[in-house]
C-alpha positions as CSV (number, residue, x, y, z in Angstrom):
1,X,142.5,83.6,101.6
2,X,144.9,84.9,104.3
3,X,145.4,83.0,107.3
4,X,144.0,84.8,110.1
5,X,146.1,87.0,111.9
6,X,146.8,86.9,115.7
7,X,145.7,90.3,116.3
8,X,142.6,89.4,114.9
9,X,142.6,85.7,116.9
10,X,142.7,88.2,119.8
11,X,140.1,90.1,119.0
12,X,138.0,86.8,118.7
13,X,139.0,85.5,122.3
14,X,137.8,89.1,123.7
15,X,134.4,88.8,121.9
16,X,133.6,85.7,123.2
17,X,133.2,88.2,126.6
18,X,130.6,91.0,127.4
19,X,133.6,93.1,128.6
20,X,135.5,92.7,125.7
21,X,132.4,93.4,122.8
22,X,131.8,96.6,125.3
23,X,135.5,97.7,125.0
24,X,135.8,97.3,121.5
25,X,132.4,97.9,120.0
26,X,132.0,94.7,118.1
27,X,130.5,91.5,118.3
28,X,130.5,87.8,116.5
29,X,127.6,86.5,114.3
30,X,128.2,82.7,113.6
31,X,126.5,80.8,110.6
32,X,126.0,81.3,107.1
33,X,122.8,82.2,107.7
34,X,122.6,84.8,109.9
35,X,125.5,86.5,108.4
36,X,123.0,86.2,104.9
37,X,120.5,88.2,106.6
38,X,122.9,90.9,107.3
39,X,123.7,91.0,103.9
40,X,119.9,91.5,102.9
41,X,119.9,94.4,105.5
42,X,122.5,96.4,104.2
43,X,124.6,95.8,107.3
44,X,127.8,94.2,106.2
45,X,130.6,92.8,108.6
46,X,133.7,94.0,109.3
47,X,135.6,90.5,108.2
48,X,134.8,87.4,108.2
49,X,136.7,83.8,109.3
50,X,136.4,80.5,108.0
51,X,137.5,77.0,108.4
52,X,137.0,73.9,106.4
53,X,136.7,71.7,109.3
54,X,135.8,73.8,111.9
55,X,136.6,72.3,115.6
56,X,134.5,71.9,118.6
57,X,134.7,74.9,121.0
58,X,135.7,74.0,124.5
59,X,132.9,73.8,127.3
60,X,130.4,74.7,123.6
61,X,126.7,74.5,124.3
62,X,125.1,72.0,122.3
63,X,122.2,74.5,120.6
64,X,123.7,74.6,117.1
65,X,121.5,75.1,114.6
66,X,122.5,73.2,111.3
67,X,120.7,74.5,107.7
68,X,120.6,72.3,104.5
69,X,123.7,73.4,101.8
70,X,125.2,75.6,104.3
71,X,128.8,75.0,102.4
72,X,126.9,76.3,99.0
73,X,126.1,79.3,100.9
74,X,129.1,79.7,102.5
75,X,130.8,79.6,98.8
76,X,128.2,82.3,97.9
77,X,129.1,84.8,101.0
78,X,132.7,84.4,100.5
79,X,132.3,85.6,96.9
80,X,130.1,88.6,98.4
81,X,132.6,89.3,100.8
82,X,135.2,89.7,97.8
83,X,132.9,92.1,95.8
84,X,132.7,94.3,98.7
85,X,136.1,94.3,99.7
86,X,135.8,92.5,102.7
87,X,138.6,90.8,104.4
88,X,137.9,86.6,104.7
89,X,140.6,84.9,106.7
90,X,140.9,81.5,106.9
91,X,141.7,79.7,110.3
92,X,142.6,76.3,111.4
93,X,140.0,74.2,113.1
94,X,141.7,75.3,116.8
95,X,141.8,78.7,116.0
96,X,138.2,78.9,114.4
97,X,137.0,77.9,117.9
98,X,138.4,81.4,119.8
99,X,135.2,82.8,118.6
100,X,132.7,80.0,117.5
101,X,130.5,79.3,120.1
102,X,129.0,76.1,118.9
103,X,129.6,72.2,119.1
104,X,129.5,71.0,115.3
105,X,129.7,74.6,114.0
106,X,128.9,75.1,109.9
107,X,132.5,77.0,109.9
108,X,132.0,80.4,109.3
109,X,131.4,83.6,111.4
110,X,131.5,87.0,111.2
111,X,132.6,90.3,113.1
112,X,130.5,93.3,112.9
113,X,130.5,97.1,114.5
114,X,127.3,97.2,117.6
115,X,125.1,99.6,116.4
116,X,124.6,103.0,117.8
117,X,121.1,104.4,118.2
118,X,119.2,107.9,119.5
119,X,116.0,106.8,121.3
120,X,114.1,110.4,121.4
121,X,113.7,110.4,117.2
122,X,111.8,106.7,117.8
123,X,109.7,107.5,120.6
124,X,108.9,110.5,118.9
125,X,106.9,108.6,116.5
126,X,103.1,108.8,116.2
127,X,102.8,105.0,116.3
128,X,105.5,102.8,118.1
129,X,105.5,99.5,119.8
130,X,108.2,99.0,122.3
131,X,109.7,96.3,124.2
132,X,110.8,96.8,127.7
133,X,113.1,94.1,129.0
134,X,113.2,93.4,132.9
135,X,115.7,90.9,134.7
136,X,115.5,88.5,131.1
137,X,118.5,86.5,132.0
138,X,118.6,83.7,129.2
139,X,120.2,84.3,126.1
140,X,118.6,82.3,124.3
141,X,115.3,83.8,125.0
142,X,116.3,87.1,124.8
143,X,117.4,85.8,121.1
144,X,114.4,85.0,120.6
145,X,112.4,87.9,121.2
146,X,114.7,89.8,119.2
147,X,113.8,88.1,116.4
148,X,109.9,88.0,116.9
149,X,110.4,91.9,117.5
150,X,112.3,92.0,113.6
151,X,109.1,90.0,112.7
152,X,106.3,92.5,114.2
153,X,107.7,95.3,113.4
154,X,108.7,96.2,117.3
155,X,110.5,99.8,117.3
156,X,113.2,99.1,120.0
157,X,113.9,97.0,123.0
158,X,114.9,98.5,126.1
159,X,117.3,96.5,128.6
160,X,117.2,96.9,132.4
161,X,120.6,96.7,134.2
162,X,120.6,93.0,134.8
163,X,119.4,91.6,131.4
164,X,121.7,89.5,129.8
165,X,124.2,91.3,126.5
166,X,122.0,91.2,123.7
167,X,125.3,90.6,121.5
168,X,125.7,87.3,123.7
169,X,126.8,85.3,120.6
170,X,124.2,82.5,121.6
171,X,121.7,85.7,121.7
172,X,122.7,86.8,118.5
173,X,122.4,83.4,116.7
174,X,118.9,82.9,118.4
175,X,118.0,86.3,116.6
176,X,118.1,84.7,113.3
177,X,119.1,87.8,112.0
178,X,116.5,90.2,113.8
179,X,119.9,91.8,116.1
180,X,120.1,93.7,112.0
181,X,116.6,95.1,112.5
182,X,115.6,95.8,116.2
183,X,117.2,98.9,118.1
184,X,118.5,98.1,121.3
185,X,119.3,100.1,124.4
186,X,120.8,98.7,127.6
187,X,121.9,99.2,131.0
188,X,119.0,101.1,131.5
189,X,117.4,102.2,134.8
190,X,113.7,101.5,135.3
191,X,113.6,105.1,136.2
192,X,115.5,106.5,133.4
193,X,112.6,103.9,131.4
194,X,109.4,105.2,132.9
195,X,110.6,108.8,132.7
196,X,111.4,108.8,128.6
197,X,108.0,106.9,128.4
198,X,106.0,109.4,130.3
199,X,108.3,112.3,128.7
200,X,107.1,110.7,125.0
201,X,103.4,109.5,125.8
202,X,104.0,106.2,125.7
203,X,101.8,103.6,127.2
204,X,103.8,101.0,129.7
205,X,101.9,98.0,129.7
206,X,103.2,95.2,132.3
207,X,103.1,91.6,131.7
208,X,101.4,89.9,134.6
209,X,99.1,86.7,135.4
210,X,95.7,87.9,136.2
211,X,95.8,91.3,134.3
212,X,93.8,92.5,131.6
213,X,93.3,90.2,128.6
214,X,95.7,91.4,125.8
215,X,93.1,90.8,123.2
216,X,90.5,92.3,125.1
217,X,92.6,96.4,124.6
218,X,92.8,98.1,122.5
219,X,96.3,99.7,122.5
220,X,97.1,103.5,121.6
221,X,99.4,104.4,118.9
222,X,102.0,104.3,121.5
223,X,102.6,101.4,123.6
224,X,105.2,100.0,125.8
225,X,104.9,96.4,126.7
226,X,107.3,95.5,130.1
227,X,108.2,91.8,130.2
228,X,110.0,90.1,133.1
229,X,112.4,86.9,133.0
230,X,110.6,83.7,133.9
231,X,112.0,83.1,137.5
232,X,112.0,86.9,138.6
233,X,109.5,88.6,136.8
234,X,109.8,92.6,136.5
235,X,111.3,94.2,139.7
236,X,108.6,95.8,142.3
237,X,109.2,99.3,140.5
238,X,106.7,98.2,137.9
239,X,103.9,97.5,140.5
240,X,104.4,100.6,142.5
241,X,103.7,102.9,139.3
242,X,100.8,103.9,137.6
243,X,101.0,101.5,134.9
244,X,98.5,98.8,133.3
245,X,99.0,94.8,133.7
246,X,97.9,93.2,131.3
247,X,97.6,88.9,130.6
248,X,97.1,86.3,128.3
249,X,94.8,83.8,129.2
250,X,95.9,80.3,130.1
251,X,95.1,77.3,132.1
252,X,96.4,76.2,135.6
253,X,98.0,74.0,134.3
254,X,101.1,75.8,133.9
255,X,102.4,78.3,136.4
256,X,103.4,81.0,133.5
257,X,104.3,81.0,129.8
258,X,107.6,81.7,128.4
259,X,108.9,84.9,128.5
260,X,109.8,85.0,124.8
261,X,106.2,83.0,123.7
262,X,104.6,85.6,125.7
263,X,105.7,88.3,124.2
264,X,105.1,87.2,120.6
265,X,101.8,87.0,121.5
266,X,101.7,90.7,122.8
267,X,103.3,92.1,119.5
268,X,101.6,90.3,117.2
269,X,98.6,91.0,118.8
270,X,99.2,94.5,118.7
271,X,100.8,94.1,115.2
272,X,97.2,92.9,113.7
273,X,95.5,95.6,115.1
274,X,97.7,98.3,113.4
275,X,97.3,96.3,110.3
276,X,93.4,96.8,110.1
């Protein structure tokens, strides 16, 4: 393997910022794992960096996720990477670090082209479930939904202005992969939301306490679901529209569930019923 180059150590320090993955069109995946399941989608990187004794990232959260054999299935990607022509580069342990985002990372990480979607041919679909985002400022949850999206079969997500860079690399390694399966549209308005829904006949549903039991509808072919971050909720737009809230049902005990548990339960829900 080639070292890896400056221009590409660049590259890596501009990723690491929404500003710079906006400018240049790319963001980092980090893990053998993730960058397995990109394989398995048909989405490959554009090149790949690796240490053998990776570093610790300065000011790194501490959220890494460690797998069993990760070096045997680093080996393995390497040697995919070589079939299709893929550039590895190998970097010291200080210079892995411009783009890992981890403390104890498994050493490997990969660059790869942000996806570019059309929403009309997806909402144009007879049967969709979609995900509208509102004021979801946590990463790590937004992760997360990603990948229960990937998992119940979710047709897109739509970001408000204000919802944290789905390419976040802390959001991307919470996706476990889902950021390969799950169109995504940001910066949008709530405006520029309701009218494509309403243009497309497409339900808005809108997570609140107190609303409508979610297993108690039964939800057309076209549904929107519009979830708000934990400490905000959705902006006031929501409740001065024509739209249906609907709720899980809880106890007291807590004041509201996750954002990202809550909407699992709102796709899969919705998921089961398509299945019968």
């Amino acid at each position: 393997m080639e070292p890896v180059s400056k221009a590409k150590l660049k590259q890596l320090r501009s990723l690491t910022s929404r500003k710079g993955r906006e400018e240049a069109g790319l963001f980092i995946a980090e893990g053998p794992l993730i960058i397995e399941e990109g394989f398995k989608a048909g989405v490959f990187p554009r090149y790949v960096v690796v240490s053998d004794s990776p570093g610790k990232p300065h000011d790194a959260p501490r959220d890494t996720v460690m797998i069993k054999d990760a070096s045997t299935l680093t080996d393995k990607l390497i040697a995919r990477c070589k079939q299709e022509n893929i550039d590895v580069c190998n970097a010291t342990p200080e210079e892995f670090a411009e783009g890992a985002d981890t403390v104890n990372s498994q050493g490997i990480l990969a660059v790869y082209g942000i996806p570019k979607y059309s929403l009309p041919p997806l909402m144009e679909k007879p049967d969709i479930t979609l995900l509208v985002l509102d004021n979801m400022r946590e990463p790590g949850n937004l992760g997360t939904i990603i990948r229960q999206a990937a998992a119940f079969d979710c047709g897109a997500l739509l970001l408000i202005k204000g919802c944290v860079d789905a390419y976040n690399n802390k959001a991307v390694r919470a996706t476990m992969g889902g950021i390969f399966h799950v169109p995504i549209f940001d910066e949008l308005t709530p405006e520029d939301v309701m009218g494509k829904l309403t243009q497309y006949g497409v339900w808005p549903y809108v997570a609140a306490r107190g609303g409508a039991s979610a297993f108690s509808i039964s939800f057309p072919p076209k549904t929107a679901f519009v979830i708000g971050g934990e400490t905000e909720g959705v902006q006031p737009f929501w409740n001065e529209r024509d739209v249906i809230k609907v709720g899980i049902p809880q106890t007291d005990k807590v004041e509201s569930l996750n954002a990202a548990v809550a909407a699992s339960i709102f796709m899969a829900n919705r998921y089961q019923a398509k299945d019968k």
